[in-house]
mmCIF entry with sequence, helices, sheets and N, C-alpha, C, O atoms, coordinates in Angstrom:
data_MODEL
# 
_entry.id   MODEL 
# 
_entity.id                         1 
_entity.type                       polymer 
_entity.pdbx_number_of_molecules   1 
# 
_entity_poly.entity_id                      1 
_entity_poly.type                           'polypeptide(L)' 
_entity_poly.nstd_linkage                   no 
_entity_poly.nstd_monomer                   no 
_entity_poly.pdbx_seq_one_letter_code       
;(UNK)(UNK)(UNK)(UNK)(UNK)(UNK)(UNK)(UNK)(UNK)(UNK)(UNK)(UNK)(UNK)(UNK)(UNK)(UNK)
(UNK)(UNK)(UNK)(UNK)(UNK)(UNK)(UNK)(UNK)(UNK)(UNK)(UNK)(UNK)(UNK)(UNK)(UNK)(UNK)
(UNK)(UNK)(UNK)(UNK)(UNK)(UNK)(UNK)(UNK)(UNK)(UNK)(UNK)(UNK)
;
_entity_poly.pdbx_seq_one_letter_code_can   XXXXXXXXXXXXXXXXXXXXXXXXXXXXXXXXXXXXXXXXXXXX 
_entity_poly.pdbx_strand_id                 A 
# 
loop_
_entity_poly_seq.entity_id 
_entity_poly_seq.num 
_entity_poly_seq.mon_id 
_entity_poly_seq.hetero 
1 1  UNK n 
1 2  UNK n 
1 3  UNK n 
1 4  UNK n 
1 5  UNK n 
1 6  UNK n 
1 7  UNK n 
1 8  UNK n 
1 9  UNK n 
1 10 UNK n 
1 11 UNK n 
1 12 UNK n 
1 13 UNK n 
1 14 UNK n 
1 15 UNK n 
1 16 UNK n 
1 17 UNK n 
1 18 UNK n 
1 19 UNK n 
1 20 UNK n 
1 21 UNK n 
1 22 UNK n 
1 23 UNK n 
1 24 UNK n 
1 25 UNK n 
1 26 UNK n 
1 27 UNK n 
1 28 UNK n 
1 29 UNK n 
1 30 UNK n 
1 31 UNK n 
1 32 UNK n 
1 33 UNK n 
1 34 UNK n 
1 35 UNK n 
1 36 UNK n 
1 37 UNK n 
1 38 UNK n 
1 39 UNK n 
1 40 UNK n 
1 41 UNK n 
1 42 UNK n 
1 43 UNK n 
1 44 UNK n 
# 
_struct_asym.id          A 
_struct_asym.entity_id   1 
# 
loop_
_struct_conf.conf_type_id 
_struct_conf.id 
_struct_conf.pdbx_PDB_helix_id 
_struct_conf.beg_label_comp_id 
_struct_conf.beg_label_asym_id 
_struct_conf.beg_label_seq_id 
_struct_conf.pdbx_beg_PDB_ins_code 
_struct_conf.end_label_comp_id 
_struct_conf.end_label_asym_id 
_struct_conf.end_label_seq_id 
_struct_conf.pdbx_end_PDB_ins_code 
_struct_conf.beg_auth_comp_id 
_struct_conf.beg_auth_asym_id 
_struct_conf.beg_auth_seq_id 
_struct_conf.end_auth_comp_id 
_struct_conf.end_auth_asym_id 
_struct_conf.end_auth_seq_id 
_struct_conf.pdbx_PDB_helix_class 
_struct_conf.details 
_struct_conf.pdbx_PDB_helix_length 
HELX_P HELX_P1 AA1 UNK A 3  ? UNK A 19 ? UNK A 3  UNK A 19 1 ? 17 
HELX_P HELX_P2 AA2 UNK A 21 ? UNK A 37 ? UNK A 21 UNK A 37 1 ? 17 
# 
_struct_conf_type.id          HELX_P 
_struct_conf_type.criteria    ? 
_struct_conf_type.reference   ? 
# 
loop_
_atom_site.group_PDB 
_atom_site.id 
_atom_site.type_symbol 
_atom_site.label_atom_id 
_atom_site.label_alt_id 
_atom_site.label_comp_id 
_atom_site.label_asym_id 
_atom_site.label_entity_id 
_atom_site.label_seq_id 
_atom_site.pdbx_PDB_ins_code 
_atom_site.Cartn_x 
_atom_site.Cartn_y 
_atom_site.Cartn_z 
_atom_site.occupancy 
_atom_site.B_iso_or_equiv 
_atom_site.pdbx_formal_charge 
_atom_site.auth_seq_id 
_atom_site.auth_comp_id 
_atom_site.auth_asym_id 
_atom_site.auth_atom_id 
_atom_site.pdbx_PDB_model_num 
ATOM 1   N N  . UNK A 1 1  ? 0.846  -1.200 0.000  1.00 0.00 ? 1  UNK A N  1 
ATOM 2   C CA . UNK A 1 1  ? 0.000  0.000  0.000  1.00 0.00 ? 1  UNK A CA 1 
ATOM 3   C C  . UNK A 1 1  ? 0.884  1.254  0.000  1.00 0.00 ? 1  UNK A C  1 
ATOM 4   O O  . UNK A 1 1  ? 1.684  1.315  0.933  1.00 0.00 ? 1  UNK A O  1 
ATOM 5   N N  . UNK A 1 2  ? 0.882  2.220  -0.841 1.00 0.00 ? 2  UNK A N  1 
ATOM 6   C CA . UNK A 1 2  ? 1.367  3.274  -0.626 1.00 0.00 ? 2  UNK A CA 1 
ATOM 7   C C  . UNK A 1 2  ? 0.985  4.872  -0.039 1.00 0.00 ? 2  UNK A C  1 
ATOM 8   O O  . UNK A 1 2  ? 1.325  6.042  -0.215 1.00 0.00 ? 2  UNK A O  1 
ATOM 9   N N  . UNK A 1 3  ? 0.099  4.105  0.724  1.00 0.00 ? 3  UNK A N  1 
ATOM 10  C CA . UNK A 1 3  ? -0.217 5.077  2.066  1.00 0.00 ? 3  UNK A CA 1 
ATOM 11  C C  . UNK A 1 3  ? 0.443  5.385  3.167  1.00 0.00 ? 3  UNK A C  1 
ATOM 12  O O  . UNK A 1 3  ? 0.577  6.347  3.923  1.00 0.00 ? 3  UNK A O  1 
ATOM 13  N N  . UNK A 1 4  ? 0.722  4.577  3.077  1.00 0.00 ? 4  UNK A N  1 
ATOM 14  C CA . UNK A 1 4  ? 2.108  4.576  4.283  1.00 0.00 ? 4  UNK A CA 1 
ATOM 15  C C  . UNK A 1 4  ? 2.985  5.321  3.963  1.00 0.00 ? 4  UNK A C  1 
ATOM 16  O O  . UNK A 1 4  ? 3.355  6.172  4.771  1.00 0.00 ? 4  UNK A O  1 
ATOM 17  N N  . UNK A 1 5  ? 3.667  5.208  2.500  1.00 0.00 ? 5  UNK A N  1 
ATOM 18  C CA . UNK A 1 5  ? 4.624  5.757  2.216  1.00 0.00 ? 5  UNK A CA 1 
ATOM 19  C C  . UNK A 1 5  ? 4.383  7.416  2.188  1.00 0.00 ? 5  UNK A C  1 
ATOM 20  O O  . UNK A 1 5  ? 5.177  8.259  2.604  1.00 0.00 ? 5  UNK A O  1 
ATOM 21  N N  . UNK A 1 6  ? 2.866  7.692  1.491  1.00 0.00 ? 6  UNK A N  1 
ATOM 22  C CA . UNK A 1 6  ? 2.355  8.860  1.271  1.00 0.00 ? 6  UNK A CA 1 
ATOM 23  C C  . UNK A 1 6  ? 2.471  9.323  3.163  1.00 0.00 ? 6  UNK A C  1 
ATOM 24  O O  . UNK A 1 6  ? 3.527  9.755  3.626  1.00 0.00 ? 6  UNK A O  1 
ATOM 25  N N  . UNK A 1 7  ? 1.551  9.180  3.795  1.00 0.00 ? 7  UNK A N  1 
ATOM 26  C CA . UNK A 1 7  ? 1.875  9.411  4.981  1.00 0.00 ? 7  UNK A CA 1 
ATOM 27  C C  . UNK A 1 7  ? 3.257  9.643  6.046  1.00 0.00 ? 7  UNK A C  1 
ATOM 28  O O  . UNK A 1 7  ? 3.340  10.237 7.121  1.00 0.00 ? 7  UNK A O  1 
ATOM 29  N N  . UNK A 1 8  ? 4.379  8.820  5.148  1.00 0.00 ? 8  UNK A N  1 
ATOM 30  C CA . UNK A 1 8  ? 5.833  8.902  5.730  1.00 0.00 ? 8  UNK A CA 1 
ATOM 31  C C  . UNK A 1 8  ? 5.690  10.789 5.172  1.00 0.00 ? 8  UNK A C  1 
ATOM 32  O O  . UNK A 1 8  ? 5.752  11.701 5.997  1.00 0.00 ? 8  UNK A O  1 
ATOM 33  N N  . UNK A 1 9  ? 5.541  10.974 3.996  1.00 0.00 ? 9  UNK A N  1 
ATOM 34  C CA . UNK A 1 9  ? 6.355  12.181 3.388  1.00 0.00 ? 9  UNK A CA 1 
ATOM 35  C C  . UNK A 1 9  ? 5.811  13.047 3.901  1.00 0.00 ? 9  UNK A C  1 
ATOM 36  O O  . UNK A 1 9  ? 6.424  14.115 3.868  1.00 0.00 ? 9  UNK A O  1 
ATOM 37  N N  . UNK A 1 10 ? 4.240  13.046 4.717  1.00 0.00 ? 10 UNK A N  1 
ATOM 38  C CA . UNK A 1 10 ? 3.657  14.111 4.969  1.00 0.00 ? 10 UNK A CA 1 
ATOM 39  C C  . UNK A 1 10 ? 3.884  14.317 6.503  1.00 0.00 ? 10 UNK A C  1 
ATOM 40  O O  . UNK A 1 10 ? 3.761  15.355 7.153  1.00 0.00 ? 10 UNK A O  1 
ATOM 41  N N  . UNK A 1 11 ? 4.171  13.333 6.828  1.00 0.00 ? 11 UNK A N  1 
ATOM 42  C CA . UNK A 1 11 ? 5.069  13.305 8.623  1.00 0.00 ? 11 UNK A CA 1 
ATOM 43  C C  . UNK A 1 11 ? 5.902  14.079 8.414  1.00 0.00 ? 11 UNK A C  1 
ATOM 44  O O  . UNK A 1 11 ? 5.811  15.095 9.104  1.00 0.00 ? 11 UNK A O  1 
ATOM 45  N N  . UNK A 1 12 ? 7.298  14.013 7.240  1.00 0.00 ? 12 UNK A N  1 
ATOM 46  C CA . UNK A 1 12 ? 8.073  14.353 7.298  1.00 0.00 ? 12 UNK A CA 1 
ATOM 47  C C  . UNK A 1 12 ? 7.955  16.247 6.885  1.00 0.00 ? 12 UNK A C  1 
ATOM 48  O O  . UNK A 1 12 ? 8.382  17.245 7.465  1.00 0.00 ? 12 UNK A O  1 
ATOM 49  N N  . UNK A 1 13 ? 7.211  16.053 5.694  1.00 0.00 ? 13 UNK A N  1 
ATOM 50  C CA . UNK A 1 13 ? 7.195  17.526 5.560  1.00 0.00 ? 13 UNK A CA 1 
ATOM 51  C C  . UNK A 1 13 ? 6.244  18.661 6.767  1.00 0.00 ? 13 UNK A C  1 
ATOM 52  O O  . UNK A 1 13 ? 6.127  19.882 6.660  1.00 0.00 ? 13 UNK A O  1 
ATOM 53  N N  . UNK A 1 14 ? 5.753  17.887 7.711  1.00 0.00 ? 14 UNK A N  1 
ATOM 54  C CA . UNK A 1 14 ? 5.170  18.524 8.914  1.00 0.00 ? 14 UNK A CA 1 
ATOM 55  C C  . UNK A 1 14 ? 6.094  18.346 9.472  1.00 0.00 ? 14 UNK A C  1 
ATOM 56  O O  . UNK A 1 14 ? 6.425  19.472 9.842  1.00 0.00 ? 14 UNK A O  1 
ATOM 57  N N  . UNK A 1 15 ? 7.026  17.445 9.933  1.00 0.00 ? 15 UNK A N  1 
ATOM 58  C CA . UNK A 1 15 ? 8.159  17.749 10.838 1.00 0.00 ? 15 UNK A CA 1 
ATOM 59  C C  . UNK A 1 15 ? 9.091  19.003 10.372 1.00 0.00 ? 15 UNK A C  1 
ATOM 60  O O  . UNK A 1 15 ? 9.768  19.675 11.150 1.00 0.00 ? 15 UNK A O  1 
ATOM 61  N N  . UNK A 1 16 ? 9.017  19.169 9.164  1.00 0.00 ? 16 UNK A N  1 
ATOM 62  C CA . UNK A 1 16 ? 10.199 20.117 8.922  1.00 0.00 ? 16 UNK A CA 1 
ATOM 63  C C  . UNK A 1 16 ? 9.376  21.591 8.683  1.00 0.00 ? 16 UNK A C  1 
ATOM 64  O O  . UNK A 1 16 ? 10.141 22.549 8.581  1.00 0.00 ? 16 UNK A O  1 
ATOM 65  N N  . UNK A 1 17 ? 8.144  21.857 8.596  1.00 0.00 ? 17 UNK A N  1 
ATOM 66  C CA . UNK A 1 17 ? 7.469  22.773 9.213  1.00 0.00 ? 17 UNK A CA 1 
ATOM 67  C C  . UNK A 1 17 ? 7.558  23.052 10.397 1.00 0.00 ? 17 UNK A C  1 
ATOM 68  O O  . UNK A 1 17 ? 7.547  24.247 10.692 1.00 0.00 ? 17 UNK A O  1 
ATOM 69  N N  . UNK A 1 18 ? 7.673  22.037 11.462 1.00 0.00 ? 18 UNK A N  1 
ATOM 70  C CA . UNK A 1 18 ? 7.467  22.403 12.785 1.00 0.00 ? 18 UNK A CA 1 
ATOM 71  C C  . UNK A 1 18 ? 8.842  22.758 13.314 1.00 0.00 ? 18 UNK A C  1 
ATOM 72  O O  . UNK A 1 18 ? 8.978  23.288 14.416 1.00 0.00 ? 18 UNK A O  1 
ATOM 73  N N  . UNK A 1 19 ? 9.934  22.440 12.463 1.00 0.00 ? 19 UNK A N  1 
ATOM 74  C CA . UNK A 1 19 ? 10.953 22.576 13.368 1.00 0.00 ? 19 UNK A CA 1 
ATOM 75  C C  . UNK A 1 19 ? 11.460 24.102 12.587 1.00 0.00 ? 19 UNK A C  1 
ATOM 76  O O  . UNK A 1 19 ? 11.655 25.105 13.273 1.00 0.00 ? 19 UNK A O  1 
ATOM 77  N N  . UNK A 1 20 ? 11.601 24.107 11.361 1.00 0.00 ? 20 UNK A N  1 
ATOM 78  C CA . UNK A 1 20 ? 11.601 25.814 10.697 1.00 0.00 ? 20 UNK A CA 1 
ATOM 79  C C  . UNK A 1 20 ? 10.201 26.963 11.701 1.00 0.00 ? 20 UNK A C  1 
ATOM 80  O O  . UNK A 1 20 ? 10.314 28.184 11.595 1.00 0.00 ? 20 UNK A O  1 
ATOM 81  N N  . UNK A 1 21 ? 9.385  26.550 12.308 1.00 0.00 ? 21 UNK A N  1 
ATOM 82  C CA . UNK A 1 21 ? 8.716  27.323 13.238 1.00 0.00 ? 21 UNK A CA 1 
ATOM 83  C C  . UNK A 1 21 ? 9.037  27.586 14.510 1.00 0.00 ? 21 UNK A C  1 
ATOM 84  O O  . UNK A 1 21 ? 8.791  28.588 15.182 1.00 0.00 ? 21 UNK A O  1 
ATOM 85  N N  . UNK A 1 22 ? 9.689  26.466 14.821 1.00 0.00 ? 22 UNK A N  1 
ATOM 86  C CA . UNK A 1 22 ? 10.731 26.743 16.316 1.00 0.00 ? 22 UNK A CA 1 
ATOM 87  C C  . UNK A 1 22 ? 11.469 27.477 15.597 1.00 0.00 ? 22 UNK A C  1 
ATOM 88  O O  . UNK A 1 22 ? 10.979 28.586 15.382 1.00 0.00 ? 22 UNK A O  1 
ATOM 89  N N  . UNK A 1 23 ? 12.708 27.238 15.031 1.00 0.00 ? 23 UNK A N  1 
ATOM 90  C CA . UNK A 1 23 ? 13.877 27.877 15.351 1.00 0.00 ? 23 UNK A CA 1 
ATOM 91  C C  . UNK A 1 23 ? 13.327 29.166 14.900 1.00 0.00 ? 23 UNK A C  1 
ATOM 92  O O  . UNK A 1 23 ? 13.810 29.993 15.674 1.00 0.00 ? 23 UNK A O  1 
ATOM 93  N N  . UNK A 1 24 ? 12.439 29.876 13.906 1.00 0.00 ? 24 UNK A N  1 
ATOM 94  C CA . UNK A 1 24 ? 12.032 31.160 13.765 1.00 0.00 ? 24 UNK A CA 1 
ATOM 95  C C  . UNK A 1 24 ? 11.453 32.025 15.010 1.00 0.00 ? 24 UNK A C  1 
ATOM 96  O O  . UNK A 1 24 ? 11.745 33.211 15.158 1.00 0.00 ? 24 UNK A O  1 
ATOM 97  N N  . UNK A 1 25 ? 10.607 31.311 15.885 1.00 0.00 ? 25 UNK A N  1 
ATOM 98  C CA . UNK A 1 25 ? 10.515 31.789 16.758 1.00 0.00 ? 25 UNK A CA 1 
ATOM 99  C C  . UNK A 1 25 ? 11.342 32.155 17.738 1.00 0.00 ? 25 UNK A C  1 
ATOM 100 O O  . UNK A 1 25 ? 11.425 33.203 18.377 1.00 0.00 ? 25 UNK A O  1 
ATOM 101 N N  . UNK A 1 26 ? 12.170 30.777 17.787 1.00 0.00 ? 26 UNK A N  1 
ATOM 102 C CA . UNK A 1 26 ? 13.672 31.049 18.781 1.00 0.00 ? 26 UNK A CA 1 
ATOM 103 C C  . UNK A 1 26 ? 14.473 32.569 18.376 1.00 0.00 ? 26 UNK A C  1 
ATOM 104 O O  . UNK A 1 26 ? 14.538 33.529 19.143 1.00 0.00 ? 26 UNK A O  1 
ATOM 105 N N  . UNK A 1 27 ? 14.955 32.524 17.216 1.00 0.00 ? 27 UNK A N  1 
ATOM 106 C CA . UNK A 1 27 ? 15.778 33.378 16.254 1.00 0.00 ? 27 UNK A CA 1 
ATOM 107 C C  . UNK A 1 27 ? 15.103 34.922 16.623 1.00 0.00 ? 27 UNK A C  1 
ATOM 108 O O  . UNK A 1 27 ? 15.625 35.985 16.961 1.00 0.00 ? 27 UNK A O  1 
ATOM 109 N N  . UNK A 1 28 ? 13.669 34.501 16.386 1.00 0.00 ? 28 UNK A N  1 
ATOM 110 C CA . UNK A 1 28 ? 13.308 36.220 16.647 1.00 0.00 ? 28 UNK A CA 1 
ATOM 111 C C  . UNK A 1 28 ? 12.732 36.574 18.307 1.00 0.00 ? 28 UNK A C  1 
ATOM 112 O O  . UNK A 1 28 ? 12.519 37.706 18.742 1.00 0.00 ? 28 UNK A O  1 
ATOM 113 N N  . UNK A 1 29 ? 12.560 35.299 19.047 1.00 0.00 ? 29 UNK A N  1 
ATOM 114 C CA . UNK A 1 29 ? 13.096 35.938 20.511 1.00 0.00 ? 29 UNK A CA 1 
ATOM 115 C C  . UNK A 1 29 ? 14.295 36.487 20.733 1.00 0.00 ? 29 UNK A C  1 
ATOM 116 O O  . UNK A 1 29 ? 14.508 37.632 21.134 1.00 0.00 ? 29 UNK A O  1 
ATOM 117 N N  . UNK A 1 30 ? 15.403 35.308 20.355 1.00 0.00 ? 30 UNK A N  1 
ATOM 118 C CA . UNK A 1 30 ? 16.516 36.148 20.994 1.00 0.00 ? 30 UNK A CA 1 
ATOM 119 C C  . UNK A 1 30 ? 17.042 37.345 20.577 1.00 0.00 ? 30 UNK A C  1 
ATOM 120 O O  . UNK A 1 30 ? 17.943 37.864 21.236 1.00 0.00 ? 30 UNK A O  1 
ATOM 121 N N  . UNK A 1 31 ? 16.465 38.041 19.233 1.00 0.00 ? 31 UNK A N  1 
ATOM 122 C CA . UNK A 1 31 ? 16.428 38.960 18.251 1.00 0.00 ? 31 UNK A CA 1 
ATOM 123 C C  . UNK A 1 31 ? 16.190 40.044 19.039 1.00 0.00 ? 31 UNK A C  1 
ATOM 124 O O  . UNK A 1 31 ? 16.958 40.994 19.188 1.00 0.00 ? 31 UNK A O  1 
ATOM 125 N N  . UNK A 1 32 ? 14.925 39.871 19.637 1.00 0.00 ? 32 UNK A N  1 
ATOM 126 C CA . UNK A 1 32 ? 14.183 40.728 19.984 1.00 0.00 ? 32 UNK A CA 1 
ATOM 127 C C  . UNK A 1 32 ? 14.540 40.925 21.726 1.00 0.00 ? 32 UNK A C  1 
ATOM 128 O O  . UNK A 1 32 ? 14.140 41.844 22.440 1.00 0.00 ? 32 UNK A O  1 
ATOM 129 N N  . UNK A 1 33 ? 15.212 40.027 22.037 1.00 0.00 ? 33 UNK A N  1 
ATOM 130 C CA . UNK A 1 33 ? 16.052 40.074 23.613 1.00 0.00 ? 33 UNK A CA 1 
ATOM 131 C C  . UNK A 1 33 ? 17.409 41.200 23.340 1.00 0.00 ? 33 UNK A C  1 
ATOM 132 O O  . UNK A 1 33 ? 17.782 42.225 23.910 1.00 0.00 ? 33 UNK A O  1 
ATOM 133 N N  . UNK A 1 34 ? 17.814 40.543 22.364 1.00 0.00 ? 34 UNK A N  1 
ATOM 134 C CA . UNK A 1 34 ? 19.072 41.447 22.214 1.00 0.00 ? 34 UNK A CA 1 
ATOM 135 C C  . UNK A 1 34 ? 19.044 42.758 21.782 1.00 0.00 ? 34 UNK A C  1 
ATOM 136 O O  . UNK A 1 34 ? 19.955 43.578 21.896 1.00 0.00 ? 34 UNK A O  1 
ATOM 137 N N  . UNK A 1 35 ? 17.783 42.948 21.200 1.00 0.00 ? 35 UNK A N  1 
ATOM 138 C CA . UNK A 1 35 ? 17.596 44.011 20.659 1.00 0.00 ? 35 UNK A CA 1 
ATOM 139 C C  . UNK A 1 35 ? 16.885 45.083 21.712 1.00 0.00 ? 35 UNK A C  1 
ATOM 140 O O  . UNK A 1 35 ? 16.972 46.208 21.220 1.00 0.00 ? 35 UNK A O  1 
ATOM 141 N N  . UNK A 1 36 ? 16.336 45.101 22.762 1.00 0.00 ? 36 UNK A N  1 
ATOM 142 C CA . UNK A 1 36 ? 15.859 45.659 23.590 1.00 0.00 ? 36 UNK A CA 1 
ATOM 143 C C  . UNK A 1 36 ? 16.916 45.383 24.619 1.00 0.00 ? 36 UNK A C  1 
ATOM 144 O O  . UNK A 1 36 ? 16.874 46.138 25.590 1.00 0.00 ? 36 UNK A O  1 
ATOM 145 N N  . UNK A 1 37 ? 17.503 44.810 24.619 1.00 0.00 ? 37 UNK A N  1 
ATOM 146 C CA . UNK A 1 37 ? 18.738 45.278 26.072 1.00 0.00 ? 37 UNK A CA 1 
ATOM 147 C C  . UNK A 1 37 ? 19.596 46.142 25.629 1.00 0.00 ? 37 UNK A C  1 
ATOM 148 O O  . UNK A 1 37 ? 20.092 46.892 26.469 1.00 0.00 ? 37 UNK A O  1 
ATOM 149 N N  . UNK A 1 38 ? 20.058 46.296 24.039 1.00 0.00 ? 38 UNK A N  1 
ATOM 150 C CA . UNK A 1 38 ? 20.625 46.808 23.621 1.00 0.00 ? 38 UNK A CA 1 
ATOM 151 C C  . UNK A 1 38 ? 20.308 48.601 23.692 1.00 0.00 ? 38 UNK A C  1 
ATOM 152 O O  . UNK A 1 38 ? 20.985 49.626 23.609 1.00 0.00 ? 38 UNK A O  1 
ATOM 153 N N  . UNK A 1 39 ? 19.418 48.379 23.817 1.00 0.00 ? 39 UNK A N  1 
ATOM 154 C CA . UNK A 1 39 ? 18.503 49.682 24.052 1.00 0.00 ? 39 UNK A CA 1 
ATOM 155 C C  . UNK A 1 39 ? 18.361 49.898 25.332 1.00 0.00 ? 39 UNK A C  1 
ATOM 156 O O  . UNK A 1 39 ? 18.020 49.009 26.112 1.00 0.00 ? 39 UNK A O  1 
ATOM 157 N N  . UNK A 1 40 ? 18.730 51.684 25.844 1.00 0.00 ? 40 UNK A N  1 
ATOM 158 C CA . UNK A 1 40 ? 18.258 51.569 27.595 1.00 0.00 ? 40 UNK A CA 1 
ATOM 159 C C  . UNK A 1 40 ? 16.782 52.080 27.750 1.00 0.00 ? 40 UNK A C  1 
ATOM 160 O O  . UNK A 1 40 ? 16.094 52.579 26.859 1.00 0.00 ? 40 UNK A O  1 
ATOM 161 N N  . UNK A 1 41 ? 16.460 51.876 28.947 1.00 0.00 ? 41 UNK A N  1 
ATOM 162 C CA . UNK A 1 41 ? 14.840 51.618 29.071 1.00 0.00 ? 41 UNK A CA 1 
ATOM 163 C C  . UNK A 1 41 ? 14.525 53.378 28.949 1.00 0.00 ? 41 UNK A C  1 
ATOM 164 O O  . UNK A 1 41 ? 15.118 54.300 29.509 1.00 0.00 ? 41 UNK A O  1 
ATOM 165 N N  . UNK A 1 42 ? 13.497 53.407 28.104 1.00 0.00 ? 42 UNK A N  1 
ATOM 166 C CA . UNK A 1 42 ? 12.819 55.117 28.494 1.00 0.00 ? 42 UNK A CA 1 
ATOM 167 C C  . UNK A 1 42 ? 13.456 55.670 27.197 1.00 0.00 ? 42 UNK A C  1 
ATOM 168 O O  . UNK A 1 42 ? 13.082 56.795 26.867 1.00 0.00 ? 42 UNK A O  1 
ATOM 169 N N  . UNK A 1 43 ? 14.468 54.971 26.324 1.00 0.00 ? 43 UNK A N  1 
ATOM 170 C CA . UNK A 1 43 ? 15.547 55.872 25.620 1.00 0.00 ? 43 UNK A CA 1 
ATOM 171 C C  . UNK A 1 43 ? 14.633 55.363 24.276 1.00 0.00 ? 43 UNK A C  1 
ATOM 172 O O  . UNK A 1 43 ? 14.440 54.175 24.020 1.00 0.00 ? 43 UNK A O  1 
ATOM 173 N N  . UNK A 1 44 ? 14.074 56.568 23.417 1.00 0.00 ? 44 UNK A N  1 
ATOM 174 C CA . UNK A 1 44 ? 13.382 56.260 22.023 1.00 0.00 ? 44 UNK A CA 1 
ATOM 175 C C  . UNK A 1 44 ? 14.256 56.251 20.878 1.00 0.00 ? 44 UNK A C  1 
ATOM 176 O O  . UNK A 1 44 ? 13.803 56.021 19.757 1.00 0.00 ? 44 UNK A O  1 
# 
C-alpha cells in the first residue's frame, strides 16, 4: 500500500514545518532580547 509511504512524506514535511517554526521563533526571541537590552529603558 502506498499510504504509508504517502503518509511517511507528509510526517516528514510537517516535521520540517514544525521545526523551521521553532527555530524562527527562537531566532526572533533572541532577536528581539538582544535588541531591547541593547537599548536603555525610556531611551526612544
Amino acid at each position: 500500500m502506498p499510504l504509508s509511504q504517502e503518509y511517511e512524506s507528509i510526517l516528514g514535511f510537517a516535521t520540517t514545518l514544525v521545526a523551521l517554526a521553532g527555530v524562527a521563533v527562537i531566532g526572533r526571541t533572541v532577536a528581539e532580547a538582544m535588541f531591547h537590552r541593547s537599548i536603555p529603558p525610556g531611551g526612544t
